[in-house]
C-alpha positions as CSV (number, residue, x, y, z in Angstrom):
1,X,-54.0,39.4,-6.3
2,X,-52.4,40.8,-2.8
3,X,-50.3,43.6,-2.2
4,X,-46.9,43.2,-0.4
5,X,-44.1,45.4,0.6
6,X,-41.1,45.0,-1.4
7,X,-37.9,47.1,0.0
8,X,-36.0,48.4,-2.8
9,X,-33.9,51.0,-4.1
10,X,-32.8,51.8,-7.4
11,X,-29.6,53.2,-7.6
12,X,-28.9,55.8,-10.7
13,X,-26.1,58.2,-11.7
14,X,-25.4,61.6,-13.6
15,X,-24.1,59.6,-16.5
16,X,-22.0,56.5,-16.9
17,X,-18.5,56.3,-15.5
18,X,-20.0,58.0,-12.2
19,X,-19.5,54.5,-10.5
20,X,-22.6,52.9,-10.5
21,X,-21.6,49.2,-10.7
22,X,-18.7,50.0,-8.0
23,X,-21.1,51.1,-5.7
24,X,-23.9,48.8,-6.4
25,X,-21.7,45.9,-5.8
26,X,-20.4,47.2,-2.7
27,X,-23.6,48.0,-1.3
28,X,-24.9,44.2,-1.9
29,X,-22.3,42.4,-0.4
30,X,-22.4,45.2,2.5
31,X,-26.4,44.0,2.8
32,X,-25.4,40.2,2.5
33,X,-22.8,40.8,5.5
34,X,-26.1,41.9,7.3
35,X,-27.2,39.1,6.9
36,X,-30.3,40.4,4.8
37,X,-31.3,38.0,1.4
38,X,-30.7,41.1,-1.0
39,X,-32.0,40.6,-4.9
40,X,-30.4,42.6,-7.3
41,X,-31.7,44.0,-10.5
42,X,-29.9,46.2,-13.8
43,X,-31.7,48.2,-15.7
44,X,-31.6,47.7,-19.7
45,X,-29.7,45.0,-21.6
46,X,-26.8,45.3,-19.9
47,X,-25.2,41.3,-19.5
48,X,-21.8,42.4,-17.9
49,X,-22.7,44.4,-14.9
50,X,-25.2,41.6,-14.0
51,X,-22.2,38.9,-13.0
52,X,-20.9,41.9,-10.7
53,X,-24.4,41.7,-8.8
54,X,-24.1,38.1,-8.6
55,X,-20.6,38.1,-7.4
56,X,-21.5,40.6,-4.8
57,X,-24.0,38.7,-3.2
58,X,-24.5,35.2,-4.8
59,X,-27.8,35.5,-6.4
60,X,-28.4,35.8,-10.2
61,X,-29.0,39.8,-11.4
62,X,-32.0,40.1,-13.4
63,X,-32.4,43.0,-16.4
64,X,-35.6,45.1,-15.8
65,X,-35.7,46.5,-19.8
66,X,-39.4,47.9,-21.1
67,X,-38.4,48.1,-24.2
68,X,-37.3,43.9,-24.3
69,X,-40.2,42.5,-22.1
70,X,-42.7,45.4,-21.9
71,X,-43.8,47.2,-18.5
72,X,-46.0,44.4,-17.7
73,X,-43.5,41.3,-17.9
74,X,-41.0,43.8,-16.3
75,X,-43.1,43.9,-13.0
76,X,-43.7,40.5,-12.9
77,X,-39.9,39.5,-13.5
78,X,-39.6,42.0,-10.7
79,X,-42.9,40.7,-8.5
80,X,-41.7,36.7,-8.8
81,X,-37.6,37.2,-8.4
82,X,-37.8,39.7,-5.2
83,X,-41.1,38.5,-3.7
84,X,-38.5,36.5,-1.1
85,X,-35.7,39.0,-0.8
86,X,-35.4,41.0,2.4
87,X,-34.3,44.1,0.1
88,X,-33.8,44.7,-3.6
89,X,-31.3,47.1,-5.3
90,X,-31.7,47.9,-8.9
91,X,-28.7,49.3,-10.3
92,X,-30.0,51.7,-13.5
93,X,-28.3,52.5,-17.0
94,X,-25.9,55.5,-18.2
95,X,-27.8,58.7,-16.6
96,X,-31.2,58.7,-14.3
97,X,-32.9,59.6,-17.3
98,X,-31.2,58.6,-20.4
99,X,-32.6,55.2,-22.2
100,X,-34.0,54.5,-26.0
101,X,-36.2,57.0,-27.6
102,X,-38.4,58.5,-25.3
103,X,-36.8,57.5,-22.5
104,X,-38.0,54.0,-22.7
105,X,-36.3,51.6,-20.7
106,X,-35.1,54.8,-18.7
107,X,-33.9,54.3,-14.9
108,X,-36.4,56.9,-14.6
109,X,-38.9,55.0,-16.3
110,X,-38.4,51.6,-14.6
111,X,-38.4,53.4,-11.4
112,X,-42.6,54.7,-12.5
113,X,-43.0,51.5,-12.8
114,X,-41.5,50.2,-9.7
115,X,-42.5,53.1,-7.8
116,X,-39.2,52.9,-6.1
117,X,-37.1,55.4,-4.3
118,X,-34.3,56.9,-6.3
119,X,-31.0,57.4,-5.2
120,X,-28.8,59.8,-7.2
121,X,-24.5,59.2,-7.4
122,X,-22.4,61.7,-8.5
123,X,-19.1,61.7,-9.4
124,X,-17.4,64.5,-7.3
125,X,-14.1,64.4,-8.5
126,X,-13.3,67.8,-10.1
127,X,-16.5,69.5,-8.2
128,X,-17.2,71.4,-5.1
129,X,-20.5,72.7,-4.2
130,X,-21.6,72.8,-8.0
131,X,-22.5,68.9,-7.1
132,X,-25.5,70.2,-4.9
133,X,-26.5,72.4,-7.9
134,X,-26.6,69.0,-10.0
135,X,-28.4,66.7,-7.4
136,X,-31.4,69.9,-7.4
137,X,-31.5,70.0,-11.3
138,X,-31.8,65.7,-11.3
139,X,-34.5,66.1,-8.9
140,X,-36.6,68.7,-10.2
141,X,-36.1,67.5,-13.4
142,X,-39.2,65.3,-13.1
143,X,-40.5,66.0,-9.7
144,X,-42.7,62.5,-10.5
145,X,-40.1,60.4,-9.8
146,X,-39.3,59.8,-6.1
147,X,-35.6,61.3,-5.9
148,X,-34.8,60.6,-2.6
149,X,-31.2,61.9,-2.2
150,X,-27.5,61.0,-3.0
151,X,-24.2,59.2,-2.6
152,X,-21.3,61.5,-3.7
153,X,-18.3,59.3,-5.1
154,X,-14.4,59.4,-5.4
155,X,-14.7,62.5,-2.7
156,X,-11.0,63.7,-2.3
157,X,-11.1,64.5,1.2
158,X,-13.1,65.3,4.5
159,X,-13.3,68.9,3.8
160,X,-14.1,68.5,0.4
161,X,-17.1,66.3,1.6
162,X,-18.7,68.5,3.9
163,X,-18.4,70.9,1.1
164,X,-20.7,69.2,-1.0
165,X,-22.9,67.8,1.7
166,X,-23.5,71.4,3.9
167,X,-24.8,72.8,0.1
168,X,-27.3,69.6,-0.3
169,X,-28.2,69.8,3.0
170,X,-29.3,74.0,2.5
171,X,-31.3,72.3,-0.5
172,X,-33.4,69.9,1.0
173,X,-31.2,67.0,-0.5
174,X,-30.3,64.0,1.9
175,X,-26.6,62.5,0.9
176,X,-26.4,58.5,2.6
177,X,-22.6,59.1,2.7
178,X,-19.4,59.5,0.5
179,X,-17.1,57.4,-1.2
180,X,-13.4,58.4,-0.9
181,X,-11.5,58.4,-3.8
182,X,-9.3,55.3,-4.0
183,X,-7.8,53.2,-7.7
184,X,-8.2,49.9,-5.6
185,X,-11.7,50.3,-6.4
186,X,-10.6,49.9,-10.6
187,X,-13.1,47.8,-12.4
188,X,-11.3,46.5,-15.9
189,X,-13.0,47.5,-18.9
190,X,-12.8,46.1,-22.5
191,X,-14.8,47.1,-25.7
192,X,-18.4,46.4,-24.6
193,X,-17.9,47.4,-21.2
194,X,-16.8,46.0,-17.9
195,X,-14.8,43.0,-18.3
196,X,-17.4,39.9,-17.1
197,X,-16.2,38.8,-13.5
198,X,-14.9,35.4,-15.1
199,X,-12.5,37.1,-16.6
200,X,-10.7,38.3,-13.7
201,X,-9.6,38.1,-10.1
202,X,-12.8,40.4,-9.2
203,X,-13.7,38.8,-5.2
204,X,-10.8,41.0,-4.2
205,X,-12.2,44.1,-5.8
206,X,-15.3,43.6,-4.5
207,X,-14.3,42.9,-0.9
208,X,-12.6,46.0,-0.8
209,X,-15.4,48.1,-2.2
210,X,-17.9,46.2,0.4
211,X,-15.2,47.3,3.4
212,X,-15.7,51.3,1.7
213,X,-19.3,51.3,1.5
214,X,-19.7,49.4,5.2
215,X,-17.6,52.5,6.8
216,X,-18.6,55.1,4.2
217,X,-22.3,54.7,3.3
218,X,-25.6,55.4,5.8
219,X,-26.5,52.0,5.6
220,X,-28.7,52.0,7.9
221,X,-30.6,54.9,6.2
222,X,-30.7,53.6,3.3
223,X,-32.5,50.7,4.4
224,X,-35.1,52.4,6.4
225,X,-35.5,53.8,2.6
226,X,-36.2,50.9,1.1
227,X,-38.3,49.3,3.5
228,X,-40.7,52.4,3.7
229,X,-41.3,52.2,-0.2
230,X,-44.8,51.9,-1.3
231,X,-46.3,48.3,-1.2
232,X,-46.9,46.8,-5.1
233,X,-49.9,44.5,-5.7
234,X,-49.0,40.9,-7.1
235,X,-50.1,37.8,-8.9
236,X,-49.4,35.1,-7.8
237,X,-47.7,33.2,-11.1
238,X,-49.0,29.8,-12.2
239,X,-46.9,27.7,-14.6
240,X,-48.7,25.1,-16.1
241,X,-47.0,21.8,-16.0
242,X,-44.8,20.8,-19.4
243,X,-46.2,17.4,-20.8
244,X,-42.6,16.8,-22.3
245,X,-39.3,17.7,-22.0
246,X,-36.6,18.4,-24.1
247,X,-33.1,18.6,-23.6
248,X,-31.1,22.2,-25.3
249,X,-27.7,22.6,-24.7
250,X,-25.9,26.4,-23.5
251,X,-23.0,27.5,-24.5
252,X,-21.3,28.9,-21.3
253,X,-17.9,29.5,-20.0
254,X,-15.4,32.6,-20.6
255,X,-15.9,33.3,-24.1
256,X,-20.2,33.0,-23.9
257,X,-21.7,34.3,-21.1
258,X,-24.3,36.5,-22.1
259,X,-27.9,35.1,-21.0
260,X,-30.8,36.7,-19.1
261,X,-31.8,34.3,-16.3
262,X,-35.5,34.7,-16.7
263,X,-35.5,34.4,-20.4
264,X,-33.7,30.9,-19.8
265,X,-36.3,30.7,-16.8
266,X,-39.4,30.9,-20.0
267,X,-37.5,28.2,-21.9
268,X,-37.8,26.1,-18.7
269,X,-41.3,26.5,-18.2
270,X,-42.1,25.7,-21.4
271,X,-40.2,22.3,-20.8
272,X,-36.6,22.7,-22.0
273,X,-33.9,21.1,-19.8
274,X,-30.8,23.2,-19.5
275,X,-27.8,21.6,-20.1
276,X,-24.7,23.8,-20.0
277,X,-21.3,23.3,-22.1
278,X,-18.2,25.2,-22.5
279,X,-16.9,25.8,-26.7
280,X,-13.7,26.5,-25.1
281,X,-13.3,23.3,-22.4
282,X,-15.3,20.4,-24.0
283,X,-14.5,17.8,-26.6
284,X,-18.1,17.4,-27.3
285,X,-21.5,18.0,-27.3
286,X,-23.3,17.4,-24.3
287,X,-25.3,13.7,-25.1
288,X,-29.4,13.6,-26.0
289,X,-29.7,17.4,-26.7
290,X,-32.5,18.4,-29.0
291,X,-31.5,22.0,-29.7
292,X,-28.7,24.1,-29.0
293,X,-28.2,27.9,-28.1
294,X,-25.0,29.9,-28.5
295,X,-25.4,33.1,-26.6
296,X,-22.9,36.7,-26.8
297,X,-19.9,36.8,-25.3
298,X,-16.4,37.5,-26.3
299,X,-14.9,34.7,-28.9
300,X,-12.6,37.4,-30.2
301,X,-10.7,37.6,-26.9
302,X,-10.5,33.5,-26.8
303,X,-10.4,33.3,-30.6
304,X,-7.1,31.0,-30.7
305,X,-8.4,28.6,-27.9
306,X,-12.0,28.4,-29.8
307,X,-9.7,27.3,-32.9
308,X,-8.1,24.7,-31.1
309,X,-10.3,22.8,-29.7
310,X,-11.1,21.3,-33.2
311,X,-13.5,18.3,-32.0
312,X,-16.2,20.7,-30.8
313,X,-16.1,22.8,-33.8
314,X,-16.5,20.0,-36.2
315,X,-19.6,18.4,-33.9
316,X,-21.2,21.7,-33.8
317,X,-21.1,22.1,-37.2
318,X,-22.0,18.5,-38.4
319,X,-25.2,18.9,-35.6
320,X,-26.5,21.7,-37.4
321,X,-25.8,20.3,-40.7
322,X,-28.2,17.5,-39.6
323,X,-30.9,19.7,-38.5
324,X,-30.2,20.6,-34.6
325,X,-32.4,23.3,-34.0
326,X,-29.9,26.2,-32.9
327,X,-30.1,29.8,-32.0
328,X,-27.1,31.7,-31.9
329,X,-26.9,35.3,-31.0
330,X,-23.8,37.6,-31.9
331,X,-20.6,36.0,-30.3
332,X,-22.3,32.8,-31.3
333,X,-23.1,34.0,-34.2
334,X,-19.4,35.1,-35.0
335,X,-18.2,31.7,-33.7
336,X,-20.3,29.8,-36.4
337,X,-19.0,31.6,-39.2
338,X,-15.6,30.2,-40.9
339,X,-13.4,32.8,-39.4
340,X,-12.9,35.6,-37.1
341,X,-10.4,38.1,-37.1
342,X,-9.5,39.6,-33.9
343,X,-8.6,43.0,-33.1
344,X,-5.0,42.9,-34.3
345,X,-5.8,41.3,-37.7
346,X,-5.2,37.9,-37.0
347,X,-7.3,34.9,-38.4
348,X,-8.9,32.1,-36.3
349,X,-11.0,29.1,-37.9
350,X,-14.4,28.9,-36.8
351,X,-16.8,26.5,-36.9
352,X,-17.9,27.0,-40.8
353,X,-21.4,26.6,-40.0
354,X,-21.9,29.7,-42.0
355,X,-20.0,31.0,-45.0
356,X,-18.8,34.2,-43.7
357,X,-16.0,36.2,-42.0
358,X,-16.4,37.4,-38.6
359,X,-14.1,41.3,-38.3
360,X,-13.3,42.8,-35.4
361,X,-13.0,46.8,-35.8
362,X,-11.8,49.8,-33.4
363,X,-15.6,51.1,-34.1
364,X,-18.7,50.1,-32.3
365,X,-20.8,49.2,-35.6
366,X,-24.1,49.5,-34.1
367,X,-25.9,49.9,-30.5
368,X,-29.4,50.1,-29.4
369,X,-32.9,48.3,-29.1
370,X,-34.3,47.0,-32.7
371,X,-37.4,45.8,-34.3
372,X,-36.7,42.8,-36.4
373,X,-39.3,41.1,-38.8
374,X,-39.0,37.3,-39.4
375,X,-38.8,37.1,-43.4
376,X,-39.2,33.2,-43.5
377,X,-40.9,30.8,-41.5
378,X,-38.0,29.2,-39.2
379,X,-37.4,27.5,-35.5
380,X,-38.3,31.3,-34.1
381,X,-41.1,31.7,-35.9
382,X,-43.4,32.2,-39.2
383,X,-42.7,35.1,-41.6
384,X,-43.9,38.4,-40.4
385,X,-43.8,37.8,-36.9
386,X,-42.3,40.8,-34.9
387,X,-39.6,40.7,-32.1
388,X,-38.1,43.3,-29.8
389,X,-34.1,42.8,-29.7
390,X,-31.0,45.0,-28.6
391,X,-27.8,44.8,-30.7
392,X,-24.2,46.1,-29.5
393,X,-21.4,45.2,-31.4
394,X,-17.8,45.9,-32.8
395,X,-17.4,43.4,-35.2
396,X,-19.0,43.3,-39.0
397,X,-19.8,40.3,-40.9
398,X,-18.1,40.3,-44.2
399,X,-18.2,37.8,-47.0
400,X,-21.0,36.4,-45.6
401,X,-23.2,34.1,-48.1
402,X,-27.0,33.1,-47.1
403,X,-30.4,33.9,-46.9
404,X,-30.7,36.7,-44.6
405,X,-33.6,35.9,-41.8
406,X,-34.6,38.8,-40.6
407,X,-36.0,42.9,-41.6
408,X,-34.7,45.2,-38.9
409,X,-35.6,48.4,-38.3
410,X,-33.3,50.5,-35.4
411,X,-36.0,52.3,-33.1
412,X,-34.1,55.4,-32.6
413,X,-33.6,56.3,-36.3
414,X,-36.2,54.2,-38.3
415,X,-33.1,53.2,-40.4
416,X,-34.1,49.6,-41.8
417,X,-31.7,46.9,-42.9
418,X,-31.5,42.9,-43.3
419,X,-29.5,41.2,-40.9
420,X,-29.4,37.5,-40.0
421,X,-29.1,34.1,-41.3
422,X,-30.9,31.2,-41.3
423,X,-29.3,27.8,-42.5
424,X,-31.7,24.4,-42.2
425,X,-32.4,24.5,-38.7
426,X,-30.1,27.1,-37.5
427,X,-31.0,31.0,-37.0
428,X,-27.9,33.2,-36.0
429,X,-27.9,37.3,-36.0
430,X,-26.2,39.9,-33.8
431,X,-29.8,40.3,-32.2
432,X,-29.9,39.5,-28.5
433,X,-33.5,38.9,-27.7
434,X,-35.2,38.2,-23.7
435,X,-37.8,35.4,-24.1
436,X,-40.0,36.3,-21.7
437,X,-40.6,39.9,-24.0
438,X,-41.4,37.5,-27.5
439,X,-43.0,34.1,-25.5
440,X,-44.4,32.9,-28.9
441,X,-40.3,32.6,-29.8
442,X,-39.4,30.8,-27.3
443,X,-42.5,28.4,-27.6
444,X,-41.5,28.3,-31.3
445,X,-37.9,27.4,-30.5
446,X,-38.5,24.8,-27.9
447,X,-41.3,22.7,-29.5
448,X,-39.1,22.5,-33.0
449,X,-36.5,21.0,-30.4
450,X,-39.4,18.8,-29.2
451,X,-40.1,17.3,-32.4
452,X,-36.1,17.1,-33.0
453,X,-34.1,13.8,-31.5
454,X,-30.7,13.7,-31.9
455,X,-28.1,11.3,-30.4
456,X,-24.7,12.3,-29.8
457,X,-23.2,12.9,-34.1
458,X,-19.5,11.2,-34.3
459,X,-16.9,13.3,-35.8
């Protein structure tokens, strides 16, 4: 056990739309062009805001979420990712203080646990000196957090600025520097959030956020910030040596993209061999996989190019009719059903795994961290075992025939409900769950694709 400095930051907001990720992103490739080996972090399940980190400064984003992994995993994923990093920003979720019930998974809560300075944005547009009268409620708020100033956003003008900053400054409240307004600095949005940075010609967007923050932004202060940040004691981590190894196949490209790096770090350690494919791209399975995962995403907005290519579909489906170990989780689980209907009420052929009809609606169905019980022993697990999972969702599964896998309860209502199915050797819900928070799981999953050999199935 040692204890180490770790320079970080968390950045937080008023609420969401204040402009966290645009600022976030622009302040990591503003540290990379310093040359600096900056680590980012987001706070809470987010998946989308996370390929904006890693676009910004060419290191994979990790999600700091109590409620997923626990406070103790959460410092660790924190301790082992930024233990090489000359500075780590955490961007936080919605408002500083606004999380599950509680306030777990809070930005204010991971930043206890981090014992990390706070930086505050606010969204200025539409505000004068009432800003100030904000940043002083944020900070009092919970004076055990350490709130150590602001970054005012889309600012309309000089004058305007130095409005807001002379009334912080009478308050005791440091601003590192405002952000003029400007619609270059647009981030697309889509149903679940930001549109993921594959999607899109985002490098230029970034670049011109960067050149903002470089002229706009106390850089300099905010560094001296995060290297004077308390020092946190560490372990180092020892992984003990897999005796065997087993191959699992990813789903990745444009249409499923939603992983956690250090949950597919646990499967690692516990001997899996990643081998990424794309649903949308290949003609086939990837060859001598034991086991196959089929993360979130967005199928419904590549639902006609998912249809076409035919040859994947049918090996997907006759690899899990012969006992592939699988876990899918929402979009997979919406592109192993038999169809899904997209947003304008058109039909697309699945894979047929399951029985069922995937529906896009214009409502979110359901958002928010659940508890969900394993009701029959399967490749996660034995009946009764207990898992922490977040579900976020606009689409409903309708017509859907098969034993239901799992007893969820939602955490911030107690409202329980069955969810899930479970086929052979397949589990497939709208649950996304982090390994490293439910290591039994992921143990579970990769020694039944141990004890599973499969060859490449001919269509």
């Amino acid at each position: 056990m040692q204890t180490k400095n770790f320079p970080r930051l968390i950045i937080s907001a008023t609420q969401s739309g204040s402009g966290k990720t645009t600022i976030t992103a622009g302040l990591l490739a503003a540290l990379k062009n310093r040359g600096l080996d900056v680590q980012p972090y987001k706070v809470g399940p987010d998946y989308i805001d996370t390929g904006w980190h890693a676009l910004a400064c060419g290191k994979i984003s990790h999600n700091l979420d109590s409620w997923l992994v626990g406070a103790d995993n959460l410092k660790k994923i924190f301790i082992d990712t930024s233990c090489s990093a000359d500075i780590s920003i955490v961007e936080g979720v919605m408002g500083l203080y606004d999380g599950g019930r509680g306030g777990i998974s809070s930005t204010a809560e991971i930043s206890k646990l981090l014992d990390a300075p706070v930086i505050l944005i606010i969204d200025a547009k539409s505000m004068g000196t009432s800003a100030a009268a904000v940043a002083l409620g944020f900070k009092e708020f919970d004076k055990s957090i350490k709130f150590a100033g602001a970054i005012l956003n889309r600012v309309g003008s000089d004058s305007h600025k130095k409005m807001i900053v002379d009334a912080l400054t009478a308050l005791g409240i440091e601003c590192f520097g405002a952000i003029k307004r400007n619609d270059e600095f647009f981030l697309p949005e889509r149903h679940l959030g930001l549109v993921p940075t594959a999607e899109n010609n985002s490098g230029d967007v970034i670049k011109k956020i960067c050149a903002a923050v470089e002229e706009q932004l106390d850089l300099d202060a905010l560094i001296d910030l995060a290297k004077n940040s308390a020092p946190l004691t560490s372990t180092s981590s020892q992984f003990l040596v897999p005796s065997s190894y087993t191959k699992i196949g990813v789903a990745r490209d444009e249409a499923f993209n939603f992983y956690y790096g250090a949950s597919l770090q646990e499967l690692k350690n516990l001997g899996a061999e990643i081998v990424y494919f794309s649903p949308l791209h290949d003609k086939n399975l990837p060859e001598g996989i034991s086991g196959l995962i089929i993360g979130g995403g967005f199928p419904e907005m590549f639902a006609e190019q998912l249809e076409q290519n035919k040859n994947i579909r049918a090996e997907i489906f006759h690899a899990i009719e012969n006992g592939l170990p699988t876990f899918a989780e929402c979009g997979g689980f919406m592109y192993l059903m038999r169809e899904l209907v997209d947003f304008d009420g058109k039909n697309f052929e699945m894979c047929g795994v399951l029985d069922g009809v995937a529906t896009m609606t214009n409502k979110l169905q359901t958002v928010g961290y659940v508890e969900a019980e394993i009701l029959n022993d399967c490749v996660l697990g034995t009946a009764g075992d207990k898992i922490r999972a977040h579900e976020f969702h606009f689409s409903t599964a309708k017509n859907f025939f098969g034993e239901e896998i799992f007893k969820c309860t939602r955490m911030r209502t107690g409202k329980e409900y069955f969810a899930g199915a479970v086929k052979k050797n397949l589990v497939a819900s709208y649950l996304h769950i982090h390994f490293v928070g439910c290591p039994n799981v992921a143990k579970n999953f990769v020694d039944a694709c141990k004890n599973f050999s499969i060859k490449k199935i001919p269509c």
